[in-house]
C-alpha positions as a Markdown table, in Angstrom:
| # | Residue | x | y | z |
|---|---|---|---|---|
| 1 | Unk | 24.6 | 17.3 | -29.2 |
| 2 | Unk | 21.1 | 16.0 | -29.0 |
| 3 | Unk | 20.2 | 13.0 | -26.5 |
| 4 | Unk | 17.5 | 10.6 | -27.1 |
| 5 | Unk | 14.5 | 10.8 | -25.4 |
| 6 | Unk | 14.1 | 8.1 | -22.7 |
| 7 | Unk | 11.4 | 5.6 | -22.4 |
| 8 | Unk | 8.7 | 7.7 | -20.5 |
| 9 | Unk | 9.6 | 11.3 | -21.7 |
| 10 | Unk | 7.0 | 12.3 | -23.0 |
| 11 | Unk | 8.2 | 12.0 | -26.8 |
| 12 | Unk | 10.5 | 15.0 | -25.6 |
| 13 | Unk | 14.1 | 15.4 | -26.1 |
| 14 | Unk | 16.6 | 17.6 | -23.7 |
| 15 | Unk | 19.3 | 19.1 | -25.9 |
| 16 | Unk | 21.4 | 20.5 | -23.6 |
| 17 | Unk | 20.8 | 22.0 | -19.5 |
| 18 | Unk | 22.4 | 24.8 | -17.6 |
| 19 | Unk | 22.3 | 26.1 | -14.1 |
| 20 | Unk | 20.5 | 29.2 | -14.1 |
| 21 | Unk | 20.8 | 29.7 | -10.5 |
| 22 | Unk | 21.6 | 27.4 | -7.2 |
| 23 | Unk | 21.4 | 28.7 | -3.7 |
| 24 | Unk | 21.1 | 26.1 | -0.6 |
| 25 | Unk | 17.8 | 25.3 | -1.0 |
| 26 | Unk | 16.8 | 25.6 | -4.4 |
| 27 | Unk | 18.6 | 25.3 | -7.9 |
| 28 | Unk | 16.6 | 26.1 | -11.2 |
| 29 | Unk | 17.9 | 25.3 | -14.5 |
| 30 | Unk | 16.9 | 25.8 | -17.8 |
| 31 | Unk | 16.8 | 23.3 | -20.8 |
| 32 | Unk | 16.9 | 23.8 | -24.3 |
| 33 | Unk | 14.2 | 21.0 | -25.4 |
| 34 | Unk | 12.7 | 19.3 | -28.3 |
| 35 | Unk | 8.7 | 18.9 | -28.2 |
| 36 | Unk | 7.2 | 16.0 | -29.9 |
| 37 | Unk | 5.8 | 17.7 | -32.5 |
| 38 | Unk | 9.6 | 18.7 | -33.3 |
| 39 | Unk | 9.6 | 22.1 | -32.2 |
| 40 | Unk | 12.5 | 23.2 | -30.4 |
| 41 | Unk | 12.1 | 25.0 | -27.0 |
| 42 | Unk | 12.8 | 26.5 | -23.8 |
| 43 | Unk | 11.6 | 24.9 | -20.1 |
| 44 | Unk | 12.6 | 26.4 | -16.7 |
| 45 | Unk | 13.0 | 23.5 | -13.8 |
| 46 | Unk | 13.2 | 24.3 | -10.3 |
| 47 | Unk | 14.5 | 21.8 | -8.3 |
| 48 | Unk | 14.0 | 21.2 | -4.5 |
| 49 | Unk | 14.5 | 18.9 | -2.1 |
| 50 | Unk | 11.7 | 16.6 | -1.0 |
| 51 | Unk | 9.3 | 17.6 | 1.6 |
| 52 | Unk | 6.7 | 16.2 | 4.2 |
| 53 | Unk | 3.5 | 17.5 | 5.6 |
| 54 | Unk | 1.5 | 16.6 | 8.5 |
| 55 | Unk | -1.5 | 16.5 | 9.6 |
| 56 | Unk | -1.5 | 16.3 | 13.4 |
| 57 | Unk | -5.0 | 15.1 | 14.4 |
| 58 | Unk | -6.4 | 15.3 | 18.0 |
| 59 | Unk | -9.2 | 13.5 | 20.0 |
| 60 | Unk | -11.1 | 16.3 | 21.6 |
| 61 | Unk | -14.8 | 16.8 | 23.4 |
| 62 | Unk | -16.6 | 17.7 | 20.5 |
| 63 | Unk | -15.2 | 15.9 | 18.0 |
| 64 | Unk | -11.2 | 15.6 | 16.2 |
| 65 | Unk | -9.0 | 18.7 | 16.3 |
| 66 | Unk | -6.2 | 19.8 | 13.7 |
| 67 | Unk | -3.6 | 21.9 | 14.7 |
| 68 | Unk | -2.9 | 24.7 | 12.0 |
| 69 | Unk | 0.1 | 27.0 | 12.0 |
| 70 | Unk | -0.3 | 30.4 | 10.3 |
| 71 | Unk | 3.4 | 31.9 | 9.5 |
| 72 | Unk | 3.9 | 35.1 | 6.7 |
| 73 | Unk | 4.9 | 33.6 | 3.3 |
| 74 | Unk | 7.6 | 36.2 | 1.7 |
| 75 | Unk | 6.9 | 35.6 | -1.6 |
| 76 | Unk | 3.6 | 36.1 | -1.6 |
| 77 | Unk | 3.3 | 38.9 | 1.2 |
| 78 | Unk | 0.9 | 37.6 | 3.3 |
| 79 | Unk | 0.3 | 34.7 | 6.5 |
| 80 | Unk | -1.1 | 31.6 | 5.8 |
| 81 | Unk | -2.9 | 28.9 | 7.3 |
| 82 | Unk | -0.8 | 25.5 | 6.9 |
| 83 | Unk | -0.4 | 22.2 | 8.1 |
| 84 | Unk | 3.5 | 21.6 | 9.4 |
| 85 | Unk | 5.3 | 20.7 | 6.8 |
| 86 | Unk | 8.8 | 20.9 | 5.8 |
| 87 | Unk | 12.1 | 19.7 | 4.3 |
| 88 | Unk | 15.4 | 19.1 | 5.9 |
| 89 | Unk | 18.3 | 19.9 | 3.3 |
| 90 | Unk | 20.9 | 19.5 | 6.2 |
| 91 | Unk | 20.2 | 15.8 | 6.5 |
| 92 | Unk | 19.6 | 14.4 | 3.4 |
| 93 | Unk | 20.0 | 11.0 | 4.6 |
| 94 | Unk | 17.0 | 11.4 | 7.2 |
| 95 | Unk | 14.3 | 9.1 | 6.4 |
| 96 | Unk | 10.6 | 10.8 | 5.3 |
| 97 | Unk | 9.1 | 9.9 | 8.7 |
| 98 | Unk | 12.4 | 10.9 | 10.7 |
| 99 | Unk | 11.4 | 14.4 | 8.7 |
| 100 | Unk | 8.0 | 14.7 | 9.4 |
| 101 | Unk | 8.1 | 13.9 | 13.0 |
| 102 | Unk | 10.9 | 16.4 | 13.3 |
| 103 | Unk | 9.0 | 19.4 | 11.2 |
| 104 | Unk | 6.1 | 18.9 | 13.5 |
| 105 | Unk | 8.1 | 19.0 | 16.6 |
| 106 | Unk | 10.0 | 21.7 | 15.3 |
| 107 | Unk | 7.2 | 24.3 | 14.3 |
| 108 | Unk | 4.1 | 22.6 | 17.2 |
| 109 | Unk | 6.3 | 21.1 | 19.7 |
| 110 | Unk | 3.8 | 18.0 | 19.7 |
| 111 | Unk | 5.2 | 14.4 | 19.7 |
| 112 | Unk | 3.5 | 11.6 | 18.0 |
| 113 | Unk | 3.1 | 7.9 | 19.1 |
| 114 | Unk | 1.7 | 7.3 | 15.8 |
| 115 | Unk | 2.8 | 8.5 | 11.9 |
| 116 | Unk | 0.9 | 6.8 | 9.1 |
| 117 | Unk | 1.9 | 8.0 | 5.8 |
| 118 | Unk | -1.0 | 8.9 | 3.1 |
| 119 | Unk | 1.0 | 9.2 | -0.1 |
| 120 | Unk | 3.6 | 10.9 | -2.4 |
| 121 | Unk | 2.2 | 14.5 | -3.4 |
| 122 | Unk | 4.1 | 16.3 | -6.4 |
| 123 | Unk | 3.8 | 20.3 | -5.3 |
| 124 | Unk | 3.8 | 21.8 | -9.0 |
| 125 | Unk | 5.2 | 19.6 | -11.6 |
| 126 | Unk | 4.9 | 22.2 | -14.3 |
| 127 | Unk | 7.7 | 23.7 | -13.1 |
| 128 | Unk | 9.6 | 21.7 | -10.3 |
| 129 | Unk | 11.1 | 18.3 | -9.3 |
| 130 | Unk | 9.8 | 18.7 | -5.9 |
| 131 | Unk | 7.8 | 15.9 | -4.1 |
| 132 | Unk | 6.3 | 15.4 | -0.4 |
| 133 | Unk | 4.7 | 12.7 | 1.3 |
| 134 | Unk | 1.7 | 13.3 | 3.4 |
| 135 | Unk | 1.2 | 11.8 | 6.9 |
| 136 | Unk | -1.6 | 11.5 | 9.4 |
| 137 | Unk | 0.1 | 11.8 | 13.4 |
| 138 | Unk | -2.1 | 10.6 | 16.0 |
| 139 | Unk | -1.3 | 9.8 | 19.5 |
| 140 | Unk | 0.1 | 13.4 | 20.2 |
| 141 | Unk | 1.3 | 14.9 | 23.1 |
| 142 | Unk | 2.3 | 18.8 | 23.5 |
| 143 | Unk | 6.4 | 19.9 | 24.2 |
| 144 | Unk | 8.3 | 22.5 | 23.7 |
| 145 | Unk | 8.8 | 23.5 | 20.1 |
| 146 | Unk | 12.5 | 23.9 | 18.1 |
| 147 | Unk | 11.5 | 26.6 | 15.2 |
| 148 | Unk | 14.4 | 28.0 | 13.1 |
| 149 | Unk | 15.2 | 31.8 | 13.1 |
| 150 | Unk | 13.6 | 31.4 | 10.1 |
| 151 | Unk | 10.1 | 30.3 | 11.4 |
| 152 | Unk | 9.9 | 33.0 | 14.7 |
| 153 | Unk | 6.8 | 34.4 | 13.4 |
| 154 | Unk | 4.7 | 30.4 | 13.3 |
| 155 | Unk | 1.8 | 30.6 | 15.6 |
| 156 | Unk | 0.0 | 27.6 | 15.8 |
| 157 | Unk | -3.8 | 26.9 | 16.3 |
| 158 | Unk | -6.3 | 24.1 | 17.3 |
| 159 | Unk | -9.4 | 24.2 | 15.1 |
| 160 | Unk | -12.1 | 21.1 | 15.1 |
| 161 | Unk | -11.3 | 18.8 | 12.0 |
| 162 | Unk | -15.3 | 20.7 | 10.6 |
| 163 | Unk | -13.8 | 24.0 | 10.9 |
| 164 | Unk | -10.5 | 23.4 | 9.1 |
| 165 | Unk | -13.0 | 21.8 | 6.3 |
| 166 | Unk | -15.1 | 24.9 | 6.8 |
| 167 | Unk | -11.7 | 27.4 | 5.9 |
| 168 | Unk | -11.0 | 25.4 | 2.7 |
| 169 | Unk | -14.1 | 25.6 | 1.4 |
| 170 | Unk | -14.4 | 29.3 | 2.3 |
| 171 | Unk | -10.8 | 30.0 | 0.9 |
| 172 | Unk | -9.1 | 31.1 | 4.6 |
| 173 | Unk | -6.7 | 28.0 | 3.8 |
| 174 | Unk | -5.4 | 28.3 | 0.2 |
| 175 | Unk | -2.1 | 25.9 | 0.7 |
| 176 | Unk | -2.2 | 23.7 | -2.0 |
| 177 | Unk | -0.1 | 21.5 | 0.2 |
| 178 | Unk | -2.3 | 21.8 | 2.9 |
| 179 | Unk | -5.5 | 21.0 | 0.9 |
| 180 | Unk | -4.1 | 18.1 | -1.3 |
| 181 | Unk | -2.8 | 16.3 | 2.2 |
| 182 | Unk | -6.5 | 16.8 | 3.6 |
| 183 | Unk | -7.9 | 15.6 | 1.0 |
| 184 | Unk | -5.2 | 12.1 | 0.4 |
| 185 | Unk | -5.9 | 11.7 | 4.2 |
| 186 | Unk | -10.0 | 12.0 | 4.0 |
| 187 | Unk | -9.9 | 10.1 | 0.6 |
| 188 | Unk | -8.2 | 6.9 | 3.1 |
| 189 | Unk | -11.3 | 7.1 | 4.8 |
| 190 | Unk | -8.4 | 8.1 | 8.0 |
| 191 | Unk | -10.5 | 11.4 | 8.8 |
């Protein structure tokens, strides 16, 4: 049975959706569509839950600092440079901030007097639901850090705000995470 399109889709038309897989973190379906030009079709969704990521921005002697982790991304075989960032599946009833100031204790051990958020990032809606909200954290101080088994191999780093400019721009940081919260953050005038 066909269902009419809602208001804002797009002049397309979901026929019918089945789970094509569902694990505890991720569950992609696939939907049997109509296009506006009429053409029927096939569209892949992943869906996961939201996620934050944090910029964690220091006053030091010659100028702000950043602190970067670098941790091996599976799917892609290789480590990364990041900002912390995260999702908390186990507590879905966490607030965005309760999230990011736990992710960043969790994988830098630093405690922030200050969160502001930046904004609402989508991280590939092409193909997924998910969403993140970006946040600036000022006011930090260092403790212990809580990583999951999961995250053993996260180093973390302290580079001058010029130099983590300097890695985008010379592709050492390729998160498009990381890159799209530097650049909400700078675009609020906030670095």
């Amino acid at each position: 049975m066909t269902q009419s399109p809602t208001p804002d889709a797009g002049g397309y038309t979901t026929v019918s959706t089945r789970t094509a897989y569902e694990n505890p973190w991720t569950r992609v379906r696939e939907d049997i569509i109509i296009r506006p030009n009429g053409k029927k079709g096939l569209y892949g969704v992943v869906e996961r839950g939201d996620f934050v990521v944090v910029l964690p921005l220091w006053d030091g002697p010659d100028g702000p600092r950043v602190t970067l982790i670098r941790q091996y991304r599976y799917p892609i075989g290789k480590r990364m440079w990041e900002l912390p960032m995260g999702m908390w599946e186990h507590r879905p009833d966490a607030t965005p901030e309760d999230v990011a100031r736990g992710e960043l204790r969790e994988e830098t051990g630093l405690l922030a007097e200050h969160m502001r958020e930046a904004g609402l990032l989508y991280q590939g809606a092409g193909y997924t639901t998910q969403k993140g909200r970006a946040y600036l954290a000022t006011g930090l101080r260092q403790g212990p850090h809580q990583r999951e088994e999961t995250e053993e191999d996260i180093t973390c780093h302290v580079v001058t705000l010029k130099e983590m400019e300097a890695m985008i721009v010379d592709g050492r940081i390729t998160c498009m995470v990381t890159i799209a919260a530097f650049g909400l953050i700078r675009a609020r005038g906030w670095i």
